[in-house]
SEDOMI-994590 format. One line per field, with one value per residue: chain; residue number from 0; y, x, z of N, C-alpha, C, O in turn. Coordinates in pm, 1 decimal, always signed. Each point is the difference from the previous one (the first is absolute). Example, Ala and Ser with C-alpha at 12.3 -4.5 7.8 and 13.67 -1.06 7.14 Angstrom:
<vokols>
ch <- [A;A]
i <- [0;1]
n_Y <- [-569.0;+106.9]
n_X <- [+1319.0;-138.6]
n_Z <- [+780.0;-138.5]
ca_Y <- [+119.0;+119.0]
ca_X <- [-89.0;+82.0]
ca_Z <- [+0.0;+6.0]
c_Y <- [+120.0;+109.0]
c_X <- [+90.0;-77.0]
c_Z <- [+0.0;+73.0]
o_Y <- [-1.9;+110.8]
o_X <- [+103.6;+50.9]
o_Z <- [+66.5;+16.9]
</vokols>
This chain:
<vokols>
ch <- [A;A;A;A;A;A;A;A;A;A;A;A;A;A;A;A;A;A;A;A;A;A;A;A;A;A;A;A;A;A;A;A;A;A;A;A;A;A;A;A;A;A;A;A;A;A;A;A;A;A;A;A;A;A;A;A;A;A;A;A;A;A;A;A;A;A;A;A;A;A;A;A;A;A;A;A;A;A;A;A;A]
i <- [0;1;2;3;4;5;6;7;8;9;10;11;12;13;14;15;16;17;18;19;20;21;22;23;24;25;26;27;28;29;30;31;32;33;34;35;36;37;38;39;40;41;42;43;44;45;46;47;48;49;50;51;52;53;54;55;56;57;58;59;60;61;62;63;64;65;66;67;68;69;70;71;72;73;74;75;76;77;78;79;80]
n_Y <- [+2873.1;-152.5;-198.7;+0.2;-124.4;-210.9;-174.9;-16.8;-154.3;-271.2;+18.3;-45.4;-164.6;-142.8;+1.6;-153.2;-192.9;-22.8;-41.3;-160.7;-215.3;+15.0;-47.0;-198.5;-100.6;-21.2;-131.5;-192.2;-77.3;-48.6;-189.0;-214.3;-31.3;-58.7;-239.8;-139.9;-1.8;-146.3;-172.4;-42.6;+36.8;-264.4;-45.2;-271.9;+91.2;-174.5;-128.2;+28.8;-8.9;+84.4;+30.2;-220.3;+67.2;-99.2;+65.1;-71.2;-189.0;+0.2;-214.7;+1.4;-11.4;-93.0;-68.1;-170.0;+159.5;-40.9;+150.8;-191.1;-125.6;+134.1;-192.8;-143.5;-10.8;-77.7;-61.0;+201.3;-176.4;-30.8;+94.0;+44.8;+125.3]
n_X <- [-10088.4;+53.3;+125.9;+301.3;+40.1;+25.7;+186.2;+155.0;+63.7;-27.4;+241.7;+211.8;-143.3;+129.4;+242.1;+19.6;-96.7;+183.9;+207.7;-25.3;+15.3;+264.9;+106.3;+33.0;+112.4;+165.7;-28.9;+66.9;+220.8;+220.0;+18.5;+8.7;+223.4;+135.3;+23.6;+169.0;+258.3;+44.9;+26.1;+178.2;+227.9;-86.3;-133.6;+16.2;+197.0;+37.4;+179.5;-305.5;+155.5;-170.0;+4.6;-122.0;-224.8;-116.1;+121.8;-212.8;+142.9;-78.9;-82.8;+21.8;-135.8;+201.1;-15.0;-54.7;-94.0;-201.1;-14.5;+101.7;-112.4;+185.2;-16.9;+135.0;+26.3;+108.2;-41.0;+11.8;+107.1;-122.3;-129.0;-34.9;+153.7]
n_Z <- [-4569.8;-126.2;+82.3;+81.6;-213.6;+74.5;+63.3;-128.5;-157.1;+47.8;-11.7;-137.6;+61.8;+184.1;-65.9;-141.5;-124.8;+127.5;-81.4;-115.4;+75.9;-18.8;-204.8;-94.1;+181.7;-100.1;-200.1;+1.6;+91.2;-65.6;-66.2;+66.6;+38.4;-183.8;-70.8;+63.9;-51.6;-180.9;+68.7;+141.9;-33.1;-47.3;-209.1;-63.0;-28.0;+174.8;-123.5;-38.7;-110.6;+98.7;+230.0;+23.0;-33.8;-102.3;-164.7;+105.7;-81.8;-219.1;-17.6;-187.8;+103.6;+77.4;+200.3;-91.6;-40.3;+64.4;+157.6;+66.9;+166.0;-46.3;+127.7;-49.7;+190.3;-177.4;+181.0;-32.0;+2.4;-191.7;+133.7;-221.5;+183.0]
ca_Y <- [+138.5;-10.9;+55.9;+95.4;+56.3;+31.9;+63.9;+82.3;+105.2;+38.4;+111.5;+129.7;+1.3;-5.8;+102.8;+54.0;+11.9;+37.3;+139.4;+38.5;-16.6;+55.4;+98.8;-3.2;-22.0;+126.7;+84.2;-38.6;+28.0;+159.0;+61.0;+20.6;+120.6;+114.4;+9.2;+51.9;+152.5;+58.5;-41.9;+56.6;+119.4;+23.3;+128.4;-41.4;-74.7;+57.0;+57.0;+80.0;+124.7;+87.5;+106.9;-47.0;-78.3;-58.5;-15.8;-112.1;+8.1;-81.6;-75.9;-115.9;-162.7;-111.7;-57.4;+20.3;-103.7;-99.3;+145.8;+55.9;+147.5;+28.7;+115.5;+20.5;+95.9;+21.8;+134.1;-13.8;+1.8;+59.4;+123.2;+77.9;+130.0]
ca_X <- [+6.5;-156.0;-117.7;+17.0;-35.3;-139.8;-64.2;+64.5;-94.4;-130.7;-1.9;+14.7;-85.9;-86.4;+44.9;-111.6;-130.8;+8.8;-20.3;-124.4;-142.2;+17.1;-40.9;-187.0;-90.8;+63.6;-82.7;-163.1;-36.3;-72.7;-155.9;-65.1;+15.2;-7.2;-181.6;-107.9;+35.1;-143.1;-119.9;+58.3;+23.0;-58.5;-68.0;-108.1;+105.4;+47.7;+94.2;+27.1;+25.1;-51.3;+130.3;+101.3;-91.7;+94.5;-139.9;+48.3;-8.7;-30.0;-29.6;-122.1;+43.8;-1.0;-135.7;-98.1;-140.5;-43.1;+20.6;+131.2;+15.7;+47.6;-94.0;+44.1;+80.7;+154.5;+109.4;+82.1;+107.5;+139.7;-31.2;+80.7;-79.8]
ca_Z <- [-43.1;-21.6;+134.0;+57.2;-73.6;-22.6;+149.7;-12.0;-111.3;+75.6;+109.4;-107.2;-102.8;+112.7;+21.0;-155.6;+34.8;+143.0;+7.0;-103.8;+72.6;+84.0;-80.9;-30.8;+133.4;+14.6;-105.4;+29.3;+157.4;-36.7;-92.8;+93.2;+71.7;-16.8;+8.4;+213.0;+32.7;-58.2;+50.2;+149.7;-45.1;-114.0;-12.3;+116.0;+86.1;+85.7;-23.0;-129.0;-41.1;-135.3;-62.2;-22.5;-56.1;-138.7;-111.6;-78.5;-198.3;+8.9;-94.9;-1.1;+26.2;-165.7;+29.5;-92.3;+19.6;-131.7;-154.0;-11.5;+90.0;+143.9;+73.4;+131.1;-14.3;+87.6;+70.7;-34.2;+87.1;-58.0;-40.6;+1.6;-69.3]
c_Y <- [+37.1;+51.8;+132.2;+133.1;+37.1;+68.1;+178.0;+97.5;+1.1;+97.0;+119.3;+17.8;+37.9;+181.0;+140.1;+33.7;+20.6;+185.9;+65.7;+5.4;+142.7;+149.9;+33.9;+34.5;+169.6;+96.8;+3.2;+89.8;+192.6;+23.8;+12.0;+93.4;+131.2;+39.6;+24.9;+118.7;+102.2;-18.7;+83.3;+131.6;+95.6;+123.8;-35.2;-57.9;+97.0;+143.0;+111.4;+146.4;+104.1;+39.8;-81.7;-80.4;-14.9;+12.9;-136.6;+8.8;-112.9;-42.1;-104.2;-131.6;-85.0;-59.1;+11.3;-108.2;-45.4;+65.5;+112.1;+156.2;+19.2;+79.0;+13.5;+147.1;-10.3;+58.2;-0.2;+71.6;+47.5;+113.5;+76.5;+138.6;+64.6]
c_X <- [-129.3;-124.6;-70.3;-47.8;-160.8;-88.2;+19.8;-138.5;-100.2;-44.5;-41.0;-105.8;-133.5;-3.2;-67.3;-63.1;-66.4;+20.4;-97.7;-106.1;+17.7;-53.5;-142.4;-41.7;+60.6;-60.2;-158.7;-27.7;+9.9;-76.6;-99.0;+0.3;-62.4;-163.7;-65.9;+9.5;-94.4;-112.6;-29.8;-48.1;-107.3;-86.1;-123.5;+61.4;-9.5;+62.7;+55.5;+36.5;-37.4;+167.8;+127.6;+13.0;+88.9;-132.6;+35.6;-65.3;-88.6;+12.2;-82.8;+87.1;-14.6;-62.6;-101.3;-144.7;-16.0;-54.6;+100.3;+15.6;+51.8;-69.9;+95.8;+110.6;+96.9;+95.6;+137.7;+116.1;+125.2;-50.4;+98.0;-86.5;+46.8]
c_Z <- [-73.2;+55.4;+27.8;-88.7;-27.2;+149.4;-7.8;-82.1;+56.5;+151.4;-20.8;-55.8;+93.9;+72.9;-60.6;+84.2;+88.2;-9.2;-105.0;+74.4;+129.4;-35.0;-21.7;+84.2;+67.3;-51.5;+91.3;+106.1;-65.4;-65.8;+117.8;+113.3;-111.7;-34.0;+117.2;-8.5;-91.1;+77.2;+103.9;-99.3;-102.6;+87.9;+111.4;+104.2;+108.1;+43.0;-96.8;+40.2;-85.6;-67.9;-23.0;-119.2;-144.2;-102.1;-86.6;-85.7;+19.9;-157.9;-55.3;-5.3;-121.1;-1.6;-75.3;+34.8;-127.6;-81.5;-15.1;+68.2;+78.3;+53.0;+166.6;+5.0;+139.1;+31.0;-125.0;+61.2;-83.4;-102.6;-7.2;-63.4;-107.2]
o_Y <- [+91.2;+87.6;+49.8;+104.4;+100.6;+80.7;+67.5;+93.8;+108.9;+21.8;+67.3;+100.9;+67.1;+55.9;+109.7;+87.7;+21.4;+78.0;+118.1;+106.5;+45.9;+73.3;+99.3;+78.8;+61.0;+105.6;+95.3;+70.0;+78.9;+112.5;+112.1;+55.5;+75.8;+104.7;+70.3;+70.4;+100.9;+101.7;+64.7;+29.7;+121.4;+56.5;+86.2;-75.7;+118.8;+96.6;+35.5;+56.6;+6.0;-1.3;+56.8;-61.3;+58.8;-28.3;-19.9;+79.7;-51.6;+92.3;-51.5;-23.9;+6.8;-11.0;+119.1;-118.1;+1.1;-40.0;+118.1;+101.7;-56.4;+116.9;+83.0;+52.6;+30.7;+59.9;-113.2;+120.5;+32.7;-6.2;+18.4;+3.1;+94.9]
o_X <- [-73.1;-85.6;-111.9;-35.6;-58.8;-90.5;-77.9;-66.6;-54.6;-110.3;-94.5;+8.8;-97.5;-98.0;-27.8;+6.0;-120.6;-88.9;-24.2;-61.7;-100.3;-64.4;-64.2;-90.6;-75.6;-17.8;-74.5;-100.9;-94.1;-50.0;-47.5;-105.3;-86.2;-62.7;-99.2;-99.7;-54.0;-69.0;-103.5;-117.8;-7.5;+23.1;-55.6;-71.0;-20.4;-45.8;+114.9;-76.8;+74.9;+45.4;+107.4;+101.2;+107.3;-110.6;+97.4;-92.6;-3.4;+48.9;-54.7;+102.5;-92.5;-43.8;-28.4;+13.6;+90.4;-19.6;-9.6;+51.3;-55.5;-24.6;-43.8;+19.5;-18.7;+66.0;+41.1;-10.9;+104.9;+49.8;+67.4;-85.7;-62.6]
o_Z <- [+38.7;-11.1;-12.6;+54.8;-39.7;+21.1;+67.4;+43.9;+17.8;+50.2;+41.2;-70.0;-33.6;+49.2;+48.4;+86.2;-12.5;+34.4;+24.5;+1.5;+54.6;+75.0;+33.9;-26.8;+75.7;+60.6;+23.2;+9.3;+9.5;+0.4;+18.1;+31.3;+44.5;+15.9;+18.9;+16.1;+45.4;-8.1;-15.7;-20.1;-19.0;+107.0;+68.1;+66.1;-24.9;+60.9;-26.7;+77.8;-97.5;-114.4;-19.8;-34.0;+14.0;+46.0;-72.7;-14.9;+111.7;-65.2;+97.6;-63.8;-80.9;-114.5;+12.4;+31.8;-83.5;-114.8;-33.3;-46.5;+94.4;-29.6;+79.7;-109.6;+117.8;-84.9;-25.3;+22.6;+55.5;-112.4;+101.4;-88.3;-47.1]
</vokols>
C-alpha cells in the first residue's frame, strides 16, 4: 500500500508539472502570435492600414546603463487614457 502511495503522489506531481509547462508554452505561443500580428499589421508591415491603424503608447524601459539612463523606449501595452 505504500508503494502504491507514493507511485500515486509521484504521478500527481508529474501531472503538475506537465500541465504548468502546458500553460507557460500556451502563454508563449500567444505572446508570439500577437507580436507577428503587430508586426504584419504594424505601421512597416505588409498588411498596414492608415484607417485601421491603433495609436500606440509608448514608455522607457527599466533597463538602465552604467549612468543610470533609460534610454530604450517600449511599446506599452496597458495604457490606459
Amino acid at each position: 500500500v505504500q508503494q502504491w502511495s507514493i507511485r500515486r503522489r509521484n504521478e500527481q506531481q508529474r501531472n503538475l508539472k506537465l500541465a504548468k509547462q502546458r500553460r507557460i508554452h500556451q502563454t508563449h505561443v500567444e505572446q508570439e502570435w500577437k507580436d507577428r500580428g503587430k508586426y504584419i499589421h504594424g505601421e512597416r508591415g505588409p498588411w498596414w492600414n492608415e484607417n485601421d491603424s491603433k495609436e500606440r503608447h509608448w514608455m522607457l524601459s527599466d533597463r538602465e546603463n552604467i549612468h543610470r539612463m533609460r534610454c530604450k523606449l517600449i511599446e506599452n501595452n496597458d495604457f490606459n487614457t
